[in-house]
C-alpha positions as CSV (number, residue, x, y, z in Angstrom):
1,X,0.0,0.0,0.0
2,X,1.2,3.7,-1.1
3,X,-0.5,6.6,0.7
4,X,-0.4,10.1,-1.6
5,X,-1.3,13.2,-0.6
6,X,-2.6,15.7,-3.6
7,X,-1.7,19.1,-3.8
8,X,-3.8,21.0,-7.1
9,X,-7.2,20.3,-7.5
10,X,-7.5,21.1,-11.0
11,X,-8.7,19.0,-14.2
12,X,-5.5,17.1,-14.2
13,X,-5.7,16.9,-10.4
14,X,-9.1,15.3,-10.7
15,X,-8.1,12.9,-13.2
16,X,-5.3,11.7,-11.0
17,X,-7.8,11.3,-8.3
18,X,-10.0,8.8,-10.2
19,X,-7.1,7.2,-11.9
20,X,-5.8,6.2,-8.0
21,X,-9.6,5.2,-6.7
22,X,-8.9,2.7,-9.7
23,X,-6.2,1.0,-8.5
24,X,-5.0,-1.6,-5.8
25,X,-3.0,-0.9,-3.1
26,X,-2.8,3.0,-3.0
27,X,-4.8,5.5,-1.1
28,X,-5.4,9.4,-0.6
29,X,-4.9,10.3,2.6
30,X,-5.0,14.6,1.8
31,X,-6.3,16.9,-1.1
32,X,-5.4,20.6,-0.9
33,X,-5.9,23.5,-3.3
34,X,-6.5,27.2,-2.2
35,X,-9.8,27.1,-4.2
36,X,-11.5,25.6,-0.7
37,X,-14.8,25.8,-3.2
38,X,-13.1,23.5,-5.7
39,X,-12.5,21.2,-2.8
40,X,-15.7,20.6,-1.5
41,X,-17.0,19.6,-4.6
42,X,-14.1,16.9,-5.1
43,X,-15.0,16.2,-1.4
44,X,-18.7,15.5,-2.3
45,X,-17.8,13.8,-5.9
46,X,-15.4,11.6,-5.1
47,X,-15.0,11.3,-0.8
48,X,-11.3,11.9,-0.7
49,X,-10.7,13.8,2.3
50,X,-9.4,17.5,1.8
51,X,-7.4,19.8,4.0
52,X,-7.2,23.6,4.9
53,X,-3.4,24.0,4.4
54,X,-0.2,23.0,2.7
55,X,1.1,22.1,6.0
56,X,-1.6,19.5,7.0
57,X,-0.4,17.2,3.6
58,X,3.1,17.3,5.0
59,X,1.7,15.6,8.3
60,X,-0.6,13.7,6.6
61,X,1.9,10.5,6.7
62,X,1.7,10.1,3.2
63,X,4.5,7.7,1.4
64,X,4.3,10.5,-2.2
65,X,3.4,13.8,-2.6
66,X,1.9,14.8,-6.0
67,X,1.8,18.2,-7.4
68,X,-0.7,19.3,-10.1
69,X,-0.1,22.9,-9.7
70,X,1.1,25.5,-12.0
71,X,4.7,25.6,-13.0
72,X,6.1,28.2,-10.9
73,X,4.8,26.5,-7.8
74,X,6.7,23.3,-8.3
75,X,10.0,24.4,-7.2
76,X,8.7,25.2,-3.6
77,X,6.7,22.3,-3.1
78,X,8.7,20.0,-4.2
79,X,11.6,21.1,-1.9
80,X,9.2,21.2,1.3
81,X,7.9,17.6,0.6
82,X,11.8,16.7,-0.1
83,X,13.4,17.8,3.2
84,X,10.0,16.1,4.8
85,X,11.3,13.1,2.9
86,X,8.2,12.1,1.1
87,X,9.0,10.8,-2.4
88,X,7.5,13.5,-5.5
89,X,5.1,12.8,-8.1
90,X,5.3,15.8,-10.1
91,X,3.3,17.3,-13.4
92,X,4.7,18.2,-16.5
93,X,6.9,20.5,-17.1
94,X,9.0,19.7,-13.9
95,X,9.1,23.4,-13.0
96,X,9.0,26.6,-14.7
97,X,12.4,26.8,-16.5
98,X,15.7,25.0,-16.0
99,X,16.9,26.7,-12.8
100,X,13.9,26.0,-10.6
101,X,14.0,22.2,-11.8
102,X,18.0,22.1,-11.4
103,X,16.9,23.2,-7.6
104,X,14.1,20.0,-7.4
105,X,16.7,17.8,-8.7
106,X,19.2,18.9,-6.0
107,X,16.7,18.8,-3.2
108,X,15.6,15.2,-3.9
109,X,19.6,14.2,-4.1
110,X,20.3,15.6,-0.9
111,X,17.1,14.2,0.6
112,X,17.6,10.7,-0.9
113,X,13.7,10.9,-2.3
114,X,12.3,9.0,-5.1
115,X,11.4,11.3,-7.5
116,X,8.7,10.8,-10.9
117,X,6.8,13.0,-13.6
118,X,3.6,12.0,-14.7
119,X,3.9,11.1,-17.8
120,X,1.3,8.9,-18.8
121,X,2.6,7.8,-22.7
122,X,5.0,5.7,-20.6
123,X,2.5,3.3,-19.4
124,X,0.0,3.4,-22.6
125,X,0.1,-0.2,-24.2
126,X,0.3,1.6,-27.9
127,X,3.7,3.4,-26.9
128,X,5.0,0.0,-25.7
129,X,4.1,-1.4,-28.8
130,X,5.4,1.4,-30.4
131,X,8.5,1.1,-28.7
132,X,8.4,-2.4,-29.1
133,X,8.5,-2.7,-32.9
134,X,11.1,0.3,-33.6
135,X,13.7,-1.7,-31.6
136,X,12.9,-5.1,-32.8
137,X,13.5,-4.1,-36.2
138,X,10.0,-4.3,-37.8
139,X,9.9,-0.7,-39.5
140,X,13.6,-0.9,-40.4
141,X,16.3,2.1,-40.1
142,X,14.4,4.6,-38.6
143,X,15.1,8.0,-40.9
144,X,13.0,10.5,-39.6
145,X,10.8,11.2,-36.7
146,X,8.2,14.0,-36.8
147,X,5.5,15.4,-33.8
148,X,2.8,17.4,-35.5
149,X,0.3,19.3,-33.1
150,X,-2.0,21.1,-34.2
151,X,-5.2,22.9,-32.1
152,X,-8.3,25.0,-33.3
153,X,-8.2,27.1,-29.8
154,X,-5.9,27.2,-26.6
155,X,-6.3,26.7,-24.4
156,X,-9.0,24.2,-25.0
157,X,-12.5,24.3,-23.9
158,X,-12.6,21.8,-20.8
159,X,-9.1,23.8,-20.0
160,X,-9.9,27.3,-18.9
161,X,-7.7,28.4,-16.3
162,X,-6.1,31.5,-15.0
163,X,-3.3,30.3,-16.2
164,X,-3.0,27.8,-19.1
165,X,-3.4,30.7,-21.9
166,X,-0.6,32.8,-20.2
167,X,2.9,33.4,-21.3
168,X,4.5,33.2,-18.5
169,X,3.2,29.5,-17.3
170,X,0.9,28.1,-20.3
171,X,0.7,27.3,-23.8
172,X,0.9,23.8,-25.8
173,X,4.9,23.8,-25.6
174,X,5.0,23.6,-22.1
175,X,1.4,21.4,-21.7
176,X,1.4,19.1,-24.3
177,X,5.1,19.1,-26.0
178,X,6.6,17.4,-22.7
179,X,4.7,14.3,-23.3
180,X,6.5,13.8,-26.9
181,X,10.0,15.3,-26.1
182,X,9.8,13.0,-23.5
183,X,8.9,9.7,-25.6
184,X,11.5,10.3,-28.3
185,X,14.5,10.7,-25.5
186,X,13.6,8.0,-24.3
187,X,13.1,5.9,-27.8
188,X,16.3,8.0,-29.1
189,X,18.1,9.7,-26.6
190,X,19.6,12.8,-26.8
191,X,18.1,16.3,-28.8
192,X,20.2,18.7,-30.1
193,X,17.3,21.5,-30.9
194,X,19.4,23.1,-34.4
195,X,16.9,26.0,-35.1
196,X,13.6,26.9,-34.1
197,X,10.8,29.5,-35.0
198,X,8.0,30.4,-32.6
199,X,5.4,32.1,-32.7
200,X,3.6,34.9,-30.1
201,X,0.6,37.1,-30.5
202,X,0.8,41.2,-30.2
203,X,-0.5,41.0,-26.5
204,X,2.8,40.0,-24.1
205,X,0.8,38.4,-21.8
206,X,-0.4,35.7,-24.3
207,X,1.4,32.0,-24.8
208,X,2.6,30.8,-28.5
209,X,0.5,30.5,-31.1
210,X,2.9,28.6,-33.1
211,X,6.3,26.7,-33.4
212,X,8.8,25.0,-35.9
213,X,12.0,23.2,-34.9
214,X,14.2,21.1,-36.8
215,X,16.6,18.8,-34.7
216,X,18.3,15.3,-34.5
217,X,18.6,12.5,-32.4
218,X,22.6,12.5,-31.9
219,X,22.8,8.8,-31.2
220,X,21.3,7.7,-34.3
221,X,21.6,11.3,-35.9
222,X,18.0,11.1,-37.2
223,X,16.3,14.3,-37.9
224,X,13.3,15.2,-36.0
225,X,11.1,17.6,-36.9
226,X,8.7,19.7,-33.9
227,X,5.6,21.8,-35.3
228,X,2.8,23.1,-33.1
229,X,0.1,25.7,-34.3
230,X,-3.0,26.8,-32.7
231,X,-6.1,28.8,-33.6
232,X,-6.6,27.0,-37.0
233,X,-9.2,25.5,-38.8
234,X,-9.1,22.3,-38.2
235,X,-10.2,19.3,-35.5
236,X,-7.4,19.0,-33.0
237,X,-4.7,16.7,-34.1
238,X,-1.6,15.3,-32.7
239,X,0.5,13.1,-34.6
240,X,3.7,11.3,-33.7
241,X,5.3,9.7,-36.3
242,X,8.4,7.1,-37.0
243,X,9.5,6.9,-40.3
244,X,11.6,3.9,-41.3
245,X,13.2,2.3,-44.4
246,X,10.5,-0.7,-44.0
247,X,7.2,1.0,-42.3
248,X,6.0,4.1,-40.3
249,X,4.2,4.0,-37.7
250,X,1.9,7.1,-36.1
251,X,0.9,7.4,-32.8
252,X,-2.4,9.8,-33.1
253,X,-4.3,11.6,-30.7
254,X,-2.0,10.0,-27.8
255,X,-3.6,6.3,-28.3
256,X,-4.2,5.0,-31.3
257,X,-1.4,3.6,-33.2
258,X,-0.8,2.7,-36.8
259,X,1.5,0.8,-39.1
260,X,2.4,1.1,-42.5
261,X,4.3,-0.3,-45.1
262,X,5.4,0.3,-48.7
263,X,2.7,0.6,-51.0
264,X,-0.3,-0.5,-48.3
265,X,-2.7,1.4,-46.5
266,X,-1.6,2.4,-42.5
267,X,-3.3,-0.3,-40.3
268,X,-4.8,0.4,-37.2
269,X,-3.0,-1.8,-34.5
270,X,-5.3,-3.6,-31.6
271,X,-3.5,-5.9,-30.5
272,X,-1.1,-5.2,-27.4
273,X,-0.1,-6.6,-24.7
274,X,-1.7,-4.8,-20.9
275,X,0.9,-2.7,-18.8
276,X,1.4,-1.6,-15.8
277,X,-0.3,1.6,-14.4
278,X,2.2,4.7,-13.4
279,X,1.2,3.5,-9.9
280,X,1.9,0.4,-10.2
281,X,5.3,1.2,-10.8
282,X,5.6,3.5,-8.3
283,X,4.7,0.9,-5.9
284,X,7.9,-1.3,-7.5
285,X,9.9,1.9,-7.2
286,X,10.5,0.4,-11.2
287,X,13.1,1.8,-13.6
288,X,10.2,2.6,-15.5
289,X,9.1,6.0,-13.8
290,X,10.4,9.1,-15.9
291,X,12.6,11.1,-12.3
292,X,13.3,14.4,-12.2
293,X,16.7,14.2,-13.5
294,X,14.9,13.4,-16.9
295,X,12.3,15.7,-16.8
296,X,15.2,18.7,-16.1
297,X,16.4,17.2,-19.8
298,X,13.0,17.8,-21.5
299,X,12.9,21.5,-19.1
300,X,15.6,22.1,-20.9
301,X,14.1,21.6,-24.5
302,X,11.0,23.5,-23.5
303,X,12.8,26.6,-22.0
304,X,14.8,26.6,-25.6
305,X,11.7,26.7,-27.6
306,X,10.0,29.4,-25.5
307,X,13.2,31.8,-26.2
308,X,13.3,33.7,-29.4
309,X,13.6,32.7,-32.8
310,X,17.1,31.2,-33.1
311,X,19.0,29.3,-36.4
């Protein structure tokens, strides 16, 4: 059994709260957010008990602490619950920029915590599979990898927030780029980001509307190539895609996989194996989980795309 308390009641907060009432073995033993109005109702929704202050989670003998709170905040928590030593379940992006998730990194070290980002591609049975057939071979050489996003409005309807539209702590690099720059580090390792163009509205206080990069995978030196764009005419789209010498294969819309091959319609791929939940894992302390020290490499990425235009 794994106890977690929840700071960030938010959509993504809620989610992890039925996600955990879903499994085995794990249990909420505090929810805080400083919305005490947004609490009550996940009180009355779901029955997980809820607290007046940051301070009653850290007492709340809880084995993980999980923070769904905006960017900036992550830094601050995550050190508290880190000298508490309570192990960190943090949101994407680990912080908000490179210094404040150099400083999370640190504080776990010191504090000997186990540290995770949630991540959830990394425990989706079409990523495995994914994953699965690049590295066995089936799709051949792999010669070019591409993410495409691509969103009629941001921030999305069932995602209005004070903050997920702002400059300084939204927008789709930091909220949904993560998941991907994540994926291909760990499918290809390393990204050297070789030019990028991105895109901002007249008001300052806005996030992107658009962004280009062209980079490569040094290992393997593939070329990878990043595009998000937003307030278009279109359905929302994301597509992740693995070009090889034998097949592609495109992960779409963050589930649904396809293969192709030469000359043949894509196929849409049902068959894969079950996986464990991020929980699960967490309760293995497995070599699965993404820690911190990874998500400071994919900070790293984001913070470069945010800056200005660079060749």
């Amino acid at each position: 059994m794994i106890s977690i308390g929840i700071i960030g009641a938010g959509i993504v907060g809620e989610r992890i709260i039925k996600q955990i009432q879903q499994e085995n073995g794990v249990e909420i033993l505090a929810v805080y957010d400083e919305q005490q109005e947004r609490l009550k109702v996940l009180h009355d929704t779901y029955g997980v008990p809820i607290v007046e202050t940051l301070e009653e989670v850290f007492h709340s003998r809880i084995d993980w602490l999980y923070i769904g709170t905006p960017p900036s905040s992550h830094a601050a928590i995550a050190k508290q619950a880190a000298s508490a030593g309570i192990h960190v379940l943090s949101e994407k992006p680990l912080a908000h920029n490179a210094a404040d998730g150099e400083a999370m990194v640190k504080a776990a070290m010191d504090s000997r915590v186990q540290t995770a980002m949630h991540f959830p591609l990394m425990y989706s049975p079409a990523v495995r599979e994914m994953a699965k057939r690049i590295r066995n071979g089936s799709i051949g050489k792999v010669v070019r990898v591409e993410l495409q996003t691509f969103f009629p409005d941001w921030p999305r309807a069932w995602q209005q927030n004070p903050w997920i539209a702002s400059r300084s702590q939204g927008g789709f690099i930091r909220e949904v780029f993560p998941h991907y720059l994540q994926l291909i580090h760990r499918l290809f390792g390393e990204l050297k980001i070789e030019s990028h163009h991105t895109t901002y509205p007249e008001d300052p206080e806005k996030c992107e509307t658009g962004v280009i990069a062209q980079a490569v995978a040094v290992q393997h030196e593939i070329p990878v190539l990043l595009t998000g764009l937003s307030g278009i005419g279109q359905m929302e789209l994301l597509e992740f895609k693995v070009y090889g010498e034998k097949g592609v294969l495109t992960l779409e819309n963050w589930s649904t996989l396809y293969a192709a091959k030469k000359h043949e319609e894509r196929q849409l791929i049902t068959d894969m194996t079950p996986v464990p939940s991020l929980f699960e894992e967490m309760k293995k302390h497995s070599a699965l989980l993404v820690p911190f020290e990874e998500g400071l490499i994919i900070q790293r990425y984001i913070d470069y795309l945010l800056t200005e235009n660079k060749n």
